[in-house]
N, C-alpha and C positions, 0 to 999 in steps of 0.2 A: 391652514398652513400650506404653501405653497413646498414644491418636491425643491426646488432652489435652495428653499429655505431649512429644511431638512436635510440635505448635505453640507451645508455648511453648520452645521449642529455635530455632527458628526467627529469626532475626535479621531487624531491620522492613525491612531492604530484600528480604529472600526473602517475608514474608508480604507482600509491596506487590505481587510480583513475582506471588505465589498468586491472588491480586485479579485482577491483570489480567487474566493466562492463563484465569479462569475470566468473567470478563466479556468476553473478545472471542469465547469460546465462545460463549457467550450470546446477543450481539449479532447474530454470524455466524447463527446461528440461528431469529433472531425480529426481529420487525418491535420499533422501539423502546419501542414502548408498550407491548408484552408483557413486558418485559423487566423485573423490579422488583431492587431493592436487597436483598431476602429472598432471590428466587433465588439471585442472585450470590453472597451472603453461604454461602447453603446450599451451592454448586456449589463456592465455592474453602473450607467447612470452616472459615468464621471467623464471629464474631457480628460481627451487623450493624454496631453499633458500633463494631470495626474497622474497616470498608471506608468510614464516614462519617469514621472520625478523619483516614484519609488522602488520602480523595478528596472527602469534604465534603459532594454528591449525585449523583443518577446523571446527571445532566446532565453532571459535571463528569468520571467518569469516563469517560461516554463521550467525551468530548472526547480525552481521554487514550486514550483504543482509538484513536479515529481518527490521532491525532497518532502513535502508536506504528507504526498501520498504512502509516499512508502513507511511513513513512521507508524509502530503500533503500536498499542497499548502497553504502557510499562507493565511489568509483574509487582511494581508497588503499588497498582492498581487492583490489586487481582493476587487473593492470596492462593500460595503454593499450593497445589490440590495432594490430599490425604487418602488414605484408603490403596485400593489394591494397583496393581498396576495396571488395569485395564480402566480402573477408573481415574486414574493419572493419565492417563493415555487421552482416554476422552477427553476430560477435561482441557487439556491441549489443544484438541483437534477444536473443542468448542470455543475454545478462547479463540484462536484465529480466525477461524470464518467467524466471528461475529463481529470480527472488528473490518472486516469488509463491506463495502460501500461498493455501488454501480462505479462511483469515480475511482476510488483507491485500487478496485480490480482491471481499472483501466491502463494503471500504471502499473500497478505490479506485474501483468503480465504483458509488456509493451513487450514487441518485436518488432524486428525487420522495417518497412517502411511507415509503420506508424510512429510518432513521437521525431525523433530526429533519429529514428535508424539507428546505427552504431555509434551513436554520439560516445565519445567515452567519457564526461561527466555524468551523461545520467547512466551510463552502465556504473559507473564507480558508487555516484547515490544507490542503485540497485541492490548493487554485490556486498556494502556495506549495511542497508536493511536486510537482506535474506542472512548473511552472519549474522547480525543481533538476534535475527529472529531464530536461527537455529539454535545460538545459547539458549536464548529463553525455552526454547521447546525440552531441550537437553535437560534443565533446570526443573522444569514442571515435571521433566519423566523421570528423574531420577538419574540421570546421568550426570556424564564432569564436562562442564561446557568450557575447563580450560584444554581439554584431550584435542587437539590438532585434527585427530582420526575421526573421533566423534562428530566434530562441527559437518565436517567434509561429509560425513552419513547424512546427517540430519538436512544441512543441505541440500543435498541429490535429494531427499524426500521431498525439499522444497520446491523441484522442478516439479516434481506430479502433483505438488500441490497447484503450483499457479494451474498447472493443465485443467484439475477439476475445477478451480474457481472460475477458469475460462469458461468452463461447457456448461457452470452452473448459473455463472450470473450475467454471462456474454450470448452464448451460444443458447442457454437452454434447453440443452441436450440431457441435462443432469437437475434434478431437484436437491435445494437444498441438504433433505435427509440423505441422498445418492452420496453427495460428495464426502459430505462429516463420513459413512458407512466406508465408505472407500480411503479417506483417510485415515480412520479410527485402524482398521485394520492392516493398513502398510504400515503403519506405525508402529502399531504394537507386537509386528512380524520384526519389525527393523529392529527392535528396543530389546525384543527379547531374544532373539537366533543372531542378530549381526553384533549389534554392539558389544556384548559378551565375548566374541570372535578376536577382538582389533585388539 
């Protein structure tokens, strides 16, 4: 069977799906401006013209990396963890780093001239997964993830988050165990000395 033959077998929601997986390679790889429509086109094995019919331009795709990247696992996936509060704690801290990828940590902690810089849709896609994700976190520890005060804690813990996931799966500065130890532990400083406080 010819590779011709095999894209055109391919149903548009698998060739959308082709697209992607070969744009957030891509992405994860190079700074946005190195990144062109040709490549991506060459890297997922469709003409250009595909990847324009479904995503329109690479602006728009990327938007769509970022949006795909930032999503994490629901907590309907993943039931509420029991027991004490240190092992709710954990359990949090285990849930997130595991839902991290080489690529997804690529977006989650995009700065300054990588990605499009201060684009404000994808800060908006950003700012709206780090809230979800700091209910969810609230949720798992036992907290009120409708408390205004609370989010905004949990939050700010999310910036030292992305920091260790940088140094753990960017930088390499940090092993896995490093970072979960480092987060398990602000966490469960925040959850029990701060949140209590507000």
């Amino acid at each position: 069977m010819t590779e011709t033959a095999r894209r055109q077998r391919l149903a548009p929601d698998e060739r959308r799906e082709q697209i992607l997986v070969a744009a957030e390679r891509l992405f994860a790889e190079r700074p946005y401006v190195e990144v062109s429509t040709t490549g991506i086109a060459r890297e997922a094995g469709v003409a250009r013209g595909l990847l324009n019919h479904y995503f329109g331009d690479k602006r728009s795709l990327y938007l769509e990396v970022v949006r795909r990247a930032s999503l994490l696992p629901t907590l309907e996936d993943v039931p509420l963890p029991t027991g004490s509060l240190t092992e709710r704690v954990d359990a949090a801290v285990y849930w997130f780093l595991g839902s991290i990828t080489p690529e997804r940590a690529t977006y989650l902690t995009v700065r300054g001239p990588e990605g499009v810089g201060e684009d404000a849709e994808v800060r908006a896609i950003l700012d709206g997964a780090h809230d979800l994700a700091a209910g969810r976190v609230l949720e798992m520890v036992g907290g009120d993830p409708a408390d205004p005060a609370a989010r905004a804690v949990v939050r700010s813990f999310g910036e030292l988050a992305r920091g260790a996931i940088r140094e753990w799966s960017r930088e390499r500065t940090l092993s896995r165990e490093q970072a979960h130890l480092l987060l398990r532990e602000a966490l469960l400083a925040i959850v029990r000395d701060v949140l209590p406080g507000l």
